[in-house]
C-alpha positions in Angstrom: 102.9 130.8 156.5 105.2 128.4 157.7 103.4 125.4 156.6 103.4 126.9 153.1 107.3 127.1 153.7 107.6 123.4 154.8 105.1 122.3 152.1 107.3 123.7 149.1 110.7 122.1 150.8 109.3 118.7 151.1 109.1 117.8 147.1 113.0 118.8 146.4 114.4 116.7 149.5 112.9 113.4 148.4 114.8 113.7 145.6 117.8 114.5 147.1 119.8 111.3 146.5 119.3 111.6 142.7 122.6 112.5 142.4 124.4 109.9 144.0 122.5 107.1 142.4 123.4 108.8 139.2 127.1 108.3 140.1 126.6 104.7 141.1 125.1 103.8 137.8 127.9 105.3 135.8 130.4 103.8 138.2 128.9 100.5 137.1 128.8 101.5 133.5 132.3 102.7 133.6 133.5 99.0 135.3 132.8 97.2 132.4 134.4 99.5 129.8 138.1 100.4 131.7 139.0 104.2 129.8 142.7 102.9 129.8 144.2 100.3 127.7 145.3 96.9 128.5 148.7 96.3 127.0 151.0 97.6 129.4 152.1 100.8 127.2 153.4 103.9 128.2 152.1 107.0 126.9 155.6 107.4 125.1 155.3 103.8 123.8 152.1 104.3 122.6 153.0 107.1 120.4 155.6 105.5 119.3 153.9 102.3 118.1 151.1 104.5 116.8 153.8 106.0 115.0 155.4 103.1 113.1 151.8 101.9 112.1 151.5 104.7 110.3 154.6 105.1 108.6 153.7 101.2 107.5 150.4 101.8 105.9 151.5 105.1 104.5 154.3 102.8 102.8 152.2 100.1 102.0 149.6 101.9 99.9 152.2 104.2 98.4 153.8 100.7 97.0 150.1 100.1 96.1 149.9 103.3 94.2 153.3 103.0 92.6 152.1 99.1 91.5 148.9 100.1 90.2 150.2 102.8 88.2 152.9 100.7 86.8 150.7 98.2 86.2 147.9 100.0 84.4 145.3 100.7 87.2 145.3 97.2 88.9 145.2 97.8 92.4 142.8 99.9 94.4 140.7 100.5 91.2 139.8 96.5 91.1 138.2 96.5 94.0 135.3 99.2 92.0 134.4 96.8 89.2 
């Protein structure tokens, strides 16, 4: 009976390091890539730049609007034909 015992153990602790090699290879994977930005932003700054961006393109294509539809449809609606 115990050699039945030992017999069914031995298959699940060869493969007992699968778990650590899966960690080294997405350590590896993860060097490359870097989850955090490079340019020296806070998270505060961030927003705050993300912000203005925003505020720029929202004014920028409301100027695009207010062009095209002073200007009977050219603007946006070129870029179709």
């Amino acid at each position: 009976m115990s050699l039945t015992l030992c017999y069914r153990l031995v298959p699940y602790e060869t493969g007992g390091n699968q778990r650590e090699i899966a960690r080294a290879k997405a350590a590896k994977k993860a060097d490359g890539k870097g989850g955090q930005r490079k340019d020296d932003m806070t998270h505060a700054q961030r927003m705050e730049y993300d912000k203005k961006m925003i505020q720029e393109k929202q004014a920028a294509k409301a100027a695009a609007a207010a062009a095209a539809a002073a200007g009977g449809g050219a603007g946006t609606d070129a870029k179709k034909k």
